[in-house]
C-alpha positions in Angstrom: -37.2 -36.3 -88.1 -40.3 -34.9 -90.3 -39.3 -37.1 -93.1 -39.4 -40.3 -91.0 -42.3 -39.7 -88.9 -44.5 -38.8 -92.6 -43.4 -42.5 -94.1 -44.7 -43.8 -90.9 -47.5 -42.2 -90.9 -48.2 -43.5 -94.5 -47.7 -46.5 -93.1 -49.8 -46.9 -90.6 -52.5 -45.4 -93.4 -51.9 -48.0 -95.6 -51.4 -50.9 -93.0 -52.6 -49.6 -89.9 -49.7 -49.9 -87.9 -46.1 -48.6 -87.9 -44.0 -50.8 -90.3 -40.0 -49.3 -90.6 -40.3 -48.7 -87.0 -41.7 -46.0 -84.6 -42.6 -41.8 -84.4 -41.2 -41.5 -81.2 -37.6 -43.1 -81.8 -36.3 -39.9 -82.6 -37.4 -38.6 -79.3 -35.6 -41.8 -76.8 -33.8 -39.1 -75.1 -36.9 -36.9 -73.9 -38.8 -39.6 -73.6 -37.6 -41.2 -70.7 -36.1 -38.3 -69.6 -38.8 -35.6 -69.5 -42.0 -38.3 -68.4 -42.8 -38.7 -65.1 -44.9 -42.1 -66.7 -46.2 -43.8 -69.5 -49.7 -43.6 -71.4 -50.5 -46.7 -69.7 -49.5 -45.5 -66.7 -51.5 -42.6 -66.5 -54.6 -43.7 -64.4 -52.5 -45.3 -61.7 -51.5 -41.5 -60.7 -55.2 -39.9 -59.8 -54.9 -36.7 -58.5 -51.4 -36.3 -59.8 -49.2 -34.0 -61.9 -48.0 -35.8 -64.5 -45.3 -34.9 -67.8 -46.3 -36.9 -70.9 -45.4 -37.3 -74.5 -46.4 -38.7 -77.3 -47.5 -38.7 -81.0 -50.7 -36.7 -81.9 -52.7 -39.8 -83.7 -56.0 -37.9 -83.9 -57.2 -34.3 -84.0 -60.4 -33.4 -84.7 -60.9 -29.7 -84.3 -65.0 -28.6 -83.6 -67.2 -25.6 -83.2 -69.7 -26.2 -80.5 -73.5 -24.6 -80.9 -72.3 -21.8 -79.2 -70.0 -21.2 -82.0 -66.7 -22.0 -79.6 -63.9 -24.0 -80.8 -62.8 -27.4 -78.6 -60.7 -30.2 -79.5 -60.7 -34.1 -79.2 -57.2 -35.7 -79.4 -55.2 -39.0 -79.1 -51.9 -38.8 -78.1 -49.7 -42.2 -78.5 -46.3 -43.8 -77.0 -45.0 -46.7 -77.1 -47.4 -48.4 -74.3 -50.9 -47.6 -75.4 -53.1 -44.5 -76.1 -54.3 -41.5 -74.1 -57.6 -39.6 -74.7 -58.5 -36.3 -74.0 -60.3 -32.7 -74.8 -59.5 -29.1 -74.9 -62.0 -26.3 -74.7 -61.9 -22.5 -74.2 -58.6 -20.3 -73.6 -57.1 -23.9 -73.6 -58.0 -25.0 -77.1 -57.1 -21.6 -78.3 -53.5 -21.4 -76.9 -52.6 -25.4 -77.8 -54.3 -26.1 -80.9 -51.4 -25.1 -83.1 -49.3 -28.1 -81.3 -52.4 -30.6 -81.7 -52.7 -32.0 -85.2 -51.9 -35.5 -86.0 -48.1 -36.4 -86.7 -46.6 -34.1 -84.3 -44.8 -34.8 -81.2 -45.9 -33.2 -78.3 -44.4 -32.7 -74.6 -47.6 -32.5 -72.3 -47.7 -31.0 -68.3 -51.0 -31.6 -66.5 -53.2 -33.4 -64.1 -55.1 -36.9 -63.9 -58.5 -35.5 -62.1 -62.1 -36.5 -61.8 -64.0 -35.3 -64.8 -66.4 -31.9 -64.6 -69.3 -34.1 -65.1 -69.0 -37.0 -62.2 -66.9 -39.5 -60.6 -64.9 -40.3 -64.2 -61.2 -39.2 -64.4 -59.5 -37.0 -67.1 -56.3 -35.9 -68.2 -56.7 -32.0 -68.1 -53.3 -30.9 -70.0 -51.9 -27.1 -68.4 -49.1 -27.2 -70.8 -48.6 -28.2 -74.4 -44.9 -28.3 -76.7 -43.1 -29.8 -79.1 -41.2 -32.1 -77.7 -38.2 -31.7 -79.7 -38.0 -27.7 -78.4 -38.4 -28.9 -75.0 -35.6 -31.6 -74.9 -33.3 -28.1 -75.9 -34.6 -26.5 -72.9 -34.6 -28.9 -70.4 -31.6 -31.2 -71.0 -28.1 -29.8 -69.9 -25.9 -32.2 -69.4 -25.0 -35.8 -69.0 -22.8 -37.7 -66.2 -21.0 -40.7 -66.5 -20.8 -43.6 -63.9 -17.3 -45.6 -64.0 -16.1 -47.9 -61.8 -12.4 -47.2 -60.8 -12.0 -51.6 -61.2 -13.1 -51.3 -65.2 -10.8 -48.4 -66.1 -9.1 -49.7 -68.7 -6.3 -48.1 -72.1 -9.3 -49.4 -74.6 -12.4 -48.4 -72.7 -10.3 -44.8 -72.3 -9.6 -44.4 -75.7 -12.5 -45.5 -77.0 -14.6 -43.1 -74.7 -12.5 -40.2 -75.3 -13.1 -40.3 -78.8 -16.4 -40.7 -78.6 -16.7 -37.7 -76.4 -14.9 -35.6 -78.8 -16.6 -36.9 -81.5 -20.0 -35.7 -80.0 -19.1 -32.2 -79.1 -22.4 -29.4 -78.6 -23.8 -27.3 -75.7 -24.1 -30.4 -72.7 -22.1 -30.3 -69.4 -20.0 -33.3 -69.3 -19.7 -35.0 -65.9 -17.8 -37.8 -64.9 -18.4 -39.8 -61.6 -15.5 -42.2 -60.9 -16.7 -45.2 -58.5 -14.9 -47.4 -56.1 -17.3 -50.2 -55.4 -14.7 -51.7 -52.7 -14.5 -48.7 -50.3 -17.6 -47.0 -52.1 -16.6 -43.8 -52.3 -16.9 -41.7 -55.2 -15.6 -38.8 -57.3 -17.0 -36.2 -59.3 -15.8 -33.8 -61.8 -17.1 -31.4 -64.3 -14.9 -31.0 -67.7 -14.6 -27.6 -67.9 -12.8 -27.7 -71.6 -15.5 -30.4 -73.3 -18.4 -29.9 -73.7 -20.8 -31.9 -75.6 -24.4 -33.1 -77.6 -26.4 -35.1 -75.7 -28.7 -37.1 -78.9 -29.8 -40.8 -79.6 -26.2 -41.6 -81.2 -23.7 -40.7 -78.6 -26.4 -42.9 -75.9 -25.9 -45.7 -78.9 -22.2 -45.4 -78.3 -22.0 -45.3 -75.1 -23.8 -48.5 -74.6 -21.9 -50.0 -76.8 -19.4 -49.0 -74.4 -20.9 -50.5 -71.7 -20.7 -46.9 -70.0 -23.6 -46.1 -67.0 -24.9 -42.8 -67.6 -27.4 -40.4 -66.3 -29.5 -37.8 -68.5 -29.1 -34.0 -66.5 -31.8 -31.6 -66.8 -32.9 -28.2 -65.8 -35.9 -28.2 -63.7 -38.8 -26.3 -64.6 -41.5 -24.1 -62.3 -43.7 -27.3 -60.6 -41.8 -29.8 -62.2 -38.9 -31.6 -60.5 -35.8 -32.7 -61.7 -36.3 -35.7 -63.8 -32.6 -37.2 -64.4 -32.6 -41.0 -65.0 -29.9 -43.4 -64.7 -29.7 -46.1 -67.6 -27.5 -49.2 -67.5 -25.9 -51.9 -69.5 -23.0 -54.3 -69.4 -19.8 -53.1 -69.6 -17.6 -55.1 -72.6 -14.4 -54.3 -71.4 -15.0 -56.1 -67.6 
């Protein structure tokens, strides 16, 4: 994705905006699978833990008079911009993450400010996001109603499926909407890669489908459901 976010970045250099399209596209998966919010979003949680991402979009890397390194940093997603400062053992361990193009997975707290009644994101946590999608995602399930089972939709799934084989669980949750009852099962054979082009697919598909992932010390499990028409109802 390197190559991709640097044109956009020249972009937004040149323009002041992002032209071909945006940083974080490459990322659609973790995004809305690792957040617990948006940018925007961030001051309605006050006194909250929160998991963010984003583009670094300014880093600007200082020595106090003291001599001590801090940071000031803009992280960006698709909603708006967040603000915020490192200092100390902080700035020390997570300044190698912060500089501007990079994508960055972010676990912290919305809190009044050190100096008064202001509030301030106060990061605990700082990776790429890409090596934290590996981590965290394991799996994917897939939500079919028993009335759109269909030869086509079938066929067309199962080569999609074995088109996009990788390290992911595969689950399949079969759905009977009249007596609403449900059954799950986990292939034990296929296993596959969970990336932005098998989620294209399967929305072409029209197949409901929920993101699985591993839940991390303080953080729940963050699995979210995505929907869209099915063609072949």
């Amino acid at each position: 994705p390197w190559p991709l976010i640097q044109k956009l970045q020249r972009e937004r250099e040149v323009t002041g905006i992002f032209i071909s399209g945006h940083p974080l596209d490459d990322y659609r998966i973790e995004v809305e699978t690792l957040t617990s919010c948006s940018l925007q979003e961030v001051p309605e949680h006050k006194d909250k833990n929160l998991r963010l991402a984003g583009l670094v979009l300014k880093a600007e890397h200082r020595i106090s008079k003291k001599g001590n390194g801090w940071g000031a940093f803009a992280l960006q997603d698709y909603s708006g911009v967040l603000e915020f400062r490192l200092f100390g053992e902080s700035y020390q361990q997570f300044k190698p993450f912060l500089e501007e193009g990079q994508v960055v997975y972010m676990e912290g707290r919305y809190q009044k400010s050190w100096k008064g009644e202001e509030y301030e994101f106060r990061p605990a946590e700082i990776r790429q996001l890409e090596a934290m999608g590996q981590q965290l995602v394991s799996g994917i399930e897939l939500q079919i109603p028993i009335t759109q089972l269909q030869d086509k939709l079938l066929t067309d799934l199962l080569e999609t499926l074995k088109a996009s084989k990788g390290p992911h669980h595969l689950r399949i949750t079969l759905i009977d909407p009249i007596e609403k009852q449900s059954l799950n099962t986990t292939s034990r054979k296929l296993k596959i890669q969970v990336n932005n082009e098998l989620i294209r697919k399967l929305e072409q598909l029209g197949i409901l489908y929920k993101i699985l992932t591993d839940s991390r010390p303080g953080t729940a499990s963050n699995s979210k459901a995505l929907r869209s028409k099915n063609k072949y109802a």
